[in-house]
C-alpha positions in Angstrom: 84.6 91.1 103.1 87.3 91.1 105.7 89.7 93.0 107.1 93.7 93.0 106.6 95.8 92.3 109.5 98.9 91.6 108.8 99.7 94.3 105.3 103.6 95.8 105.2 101.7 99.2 104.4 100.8 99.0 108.2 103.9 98.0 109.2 105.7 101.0 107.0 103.5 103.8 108.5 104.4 103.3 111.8 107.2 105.5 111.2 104.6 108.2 111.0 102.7 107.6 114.5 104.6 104.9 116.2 102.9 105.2 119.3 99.6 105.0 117.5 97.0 102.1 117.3 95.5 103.5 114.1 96.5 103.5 110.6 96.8 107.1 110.5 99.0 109.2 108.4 98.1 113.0 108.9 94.8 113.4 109.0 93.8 110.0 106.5 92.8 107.0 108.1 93.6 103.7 106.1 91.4 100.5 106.2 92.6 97.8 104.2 90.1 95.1 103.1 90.0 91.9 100.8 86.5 90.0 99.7 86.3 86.3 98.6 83.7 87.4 96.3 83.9 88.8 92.6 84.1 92.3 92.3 81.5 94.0 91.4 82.2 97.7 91.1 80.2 100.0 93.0 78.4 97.6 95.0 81.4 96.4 95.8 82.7 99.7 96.9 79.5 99.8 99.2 80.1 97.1 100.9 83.5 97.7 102.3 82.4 101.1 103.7 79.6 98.7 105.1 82.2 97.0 106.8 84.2 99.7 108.3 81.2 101.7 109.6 80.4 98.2 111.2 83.7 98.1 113.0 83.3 101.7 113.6 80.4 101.2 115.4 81.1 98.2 117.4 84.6 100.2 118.7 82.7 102.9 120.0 80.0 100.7 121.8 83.4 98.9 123.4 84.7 102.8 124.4 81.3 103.4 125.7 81.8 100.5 127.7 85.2 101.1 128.8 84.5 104.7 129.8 81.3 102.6 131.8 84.3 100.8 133.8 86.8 103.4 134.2 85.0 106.8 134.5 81.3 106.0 135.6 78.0 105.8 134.3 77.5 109.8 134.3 80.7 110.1 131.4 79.4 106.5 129.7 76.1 108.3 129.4 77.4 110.9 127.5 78.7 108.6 124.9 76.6 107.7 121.9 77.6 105.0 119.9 78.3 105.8 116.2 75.5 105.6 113.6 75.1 105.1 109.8 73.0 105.1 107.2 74.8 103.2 104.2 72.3 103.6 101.9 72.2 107.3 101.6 75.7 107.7 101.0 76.1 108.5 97.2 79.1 107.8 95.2 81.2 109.4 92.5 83.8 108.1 90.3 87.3 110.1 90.7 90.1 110.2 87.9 93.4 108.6 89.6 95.5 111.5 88.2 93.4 113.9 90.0 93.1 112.0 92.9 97.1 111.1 93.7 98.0 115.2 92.4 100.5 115.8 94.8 101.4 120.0 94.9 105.2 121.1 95.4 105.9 123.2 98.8 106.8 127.0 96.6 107.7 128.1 100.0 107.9 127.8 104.5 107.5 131.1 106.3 108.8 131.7 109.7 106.4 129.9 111.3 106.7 126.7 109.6 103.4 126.8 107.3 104.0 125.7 103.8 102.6 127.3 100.6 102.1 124.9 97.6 101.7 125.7 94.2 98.1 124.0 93.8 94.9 126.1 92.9 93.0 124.5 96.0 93.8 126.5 99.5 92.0 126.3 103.1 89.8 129.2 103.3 86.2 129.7 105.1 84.2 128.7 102.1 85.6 125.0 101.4 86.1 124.4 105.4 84.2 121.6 106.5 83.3 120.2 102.8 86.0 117.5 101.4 89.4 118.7 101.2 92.0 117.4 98.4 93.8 113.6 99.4 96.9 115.1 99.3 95.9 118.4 101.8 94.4 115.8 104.2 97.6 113.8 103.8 100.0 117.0 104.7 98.4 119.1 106.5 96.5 117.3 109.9 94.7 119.7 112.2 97.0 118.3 114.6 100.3 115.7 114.8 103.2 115.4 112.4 103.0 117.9 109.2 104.6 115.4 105.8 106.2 116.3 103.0 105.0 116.0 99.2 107.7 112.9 99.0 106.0 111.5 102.1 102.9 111.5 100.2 104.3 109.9 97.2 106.6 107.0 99.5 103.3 106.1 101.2 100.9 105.5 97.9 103.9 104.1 96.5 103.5 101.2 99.1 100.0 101.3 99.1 99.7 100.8 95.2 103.1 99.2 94.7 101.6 98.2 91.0 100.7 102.4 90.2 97.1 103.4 89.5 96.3 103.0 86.5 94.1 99.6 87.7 92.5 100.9 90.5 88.9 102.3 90.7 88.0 105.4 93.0 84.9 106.6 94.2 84.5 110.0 96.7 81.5 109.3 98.7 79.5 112.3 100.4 79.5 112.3 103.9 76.0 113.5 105.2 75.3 109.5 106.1 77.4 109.1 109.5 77.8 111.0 113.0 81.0 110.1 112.2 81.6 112.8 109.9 80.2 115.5 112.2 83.6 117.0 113.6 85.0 117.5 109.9 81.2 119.4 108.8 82.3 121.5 111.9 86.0 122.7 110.5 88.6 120.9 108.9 87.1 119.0 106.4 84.9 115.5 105.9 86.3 112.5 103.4 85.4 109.3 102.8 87.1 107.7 99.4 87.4 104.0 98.7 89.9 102.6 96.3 89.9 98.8 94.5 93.2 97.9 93.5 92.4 95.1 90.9 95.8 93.5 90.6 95.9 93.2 94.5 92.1 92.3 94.5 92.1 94.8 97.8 89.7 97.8 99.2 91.4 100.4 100.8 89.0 103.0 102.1 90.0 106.3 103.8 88.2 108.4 106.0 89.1 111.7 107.0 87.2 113.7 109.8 88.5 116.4 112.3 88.1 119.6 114.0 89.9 122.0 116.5 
């Protein structure tokens, strides 16, 4: 397994964070992956999560180190590396169509908060569980709010061949630290996607708080 470089969906979200050296588009978080190997399904699946977490973790023993260099040893202290546990996070199969719905905005009040016509909505019960691909897409905690036919463009370019070869599994989320700001509020995701015409992994994390 190895991660993408070079991919033109990188290149075409830019225009969403330009400043940015993440592959963020609201509140999602893309990694892009290939694998020499046959696919396997599931185990498969595993593996690039494996992968992620991996570079996860060795990113925040480098900001540990940073922080060592620029702010002292007190601050450094403070920081724990990430942690994982791969093997206790359980996967489940997701339908494409129900995975891509994309809501239509019914209406923007003064304020500028949109109202969709989709039978999920924020509200102190699902807080902090997984939210909807398309919520966490539109609606980040903080940054630039997108449109439904932001949502679409993106997956367009993501999946240029549709869906309908791609397997999906949701993943629960009780198996990293990293998770631990979306149990708090917003919401905690982590999907990953095999495109089989593309042979690549794309998995998304989603993970925030206020």
């Amino acid at each position: 397994m190895k991660e993408i470089d070079n991919d033109a969906f990188y290149e075409y979200i830019k225009q969403y964070d330009p400043d940015s050296e993440y592959h963020f588009v609201g509140a999602v978080d893309y990694h892009l992956l290939c694998d020499d190997k046959p696919y396997e399904g599931m185990k498969s699946h595993r593996e690039a999560l494996r992968f992620v977490f991996d570079s996860l973790v060795k990113h925040s023993i480098e900001d540990k180190e940073n922080a060592r260099i620029m702010l002292g040893d007190n601050i450094a202290d403070q920081m724990l590396p990430l942690v994982y546990d791969i093997d206790k996070a359980q996967p489940s199969p997701l339908d494409p169509q129900v995975f891509f719905y994309c809501p239509n905005i019914v209406k923007t009040d003064y304020y500028g908060v949109a109202f969709y016509d989709a039978e999920w909505k924020p509200n102190d019960e699902n807080f902090g569980t997984t939210v909807p691909y398309w919520y966490a897409f539109l609606e980040p905690v903080y940054g630039r709010r997108n449109k439904p036919e932001d949502f679409k463009k993106v997956n367009k370019v993501l999946f240029p061949n549709g869906t309908a070869t791609i397997d999906i599994y949701e993943w629960t989320t009780d198996w990293s630290d990293f998770f631990d700001d979306g149990h708090e509020w917003y919401g905690a995701c982590c999907w990953s996607v095999y495109d089989k015409i593309l042979n690549r992994y794309v998995v998304m994390l989603v993970s925030a708080t206020d």
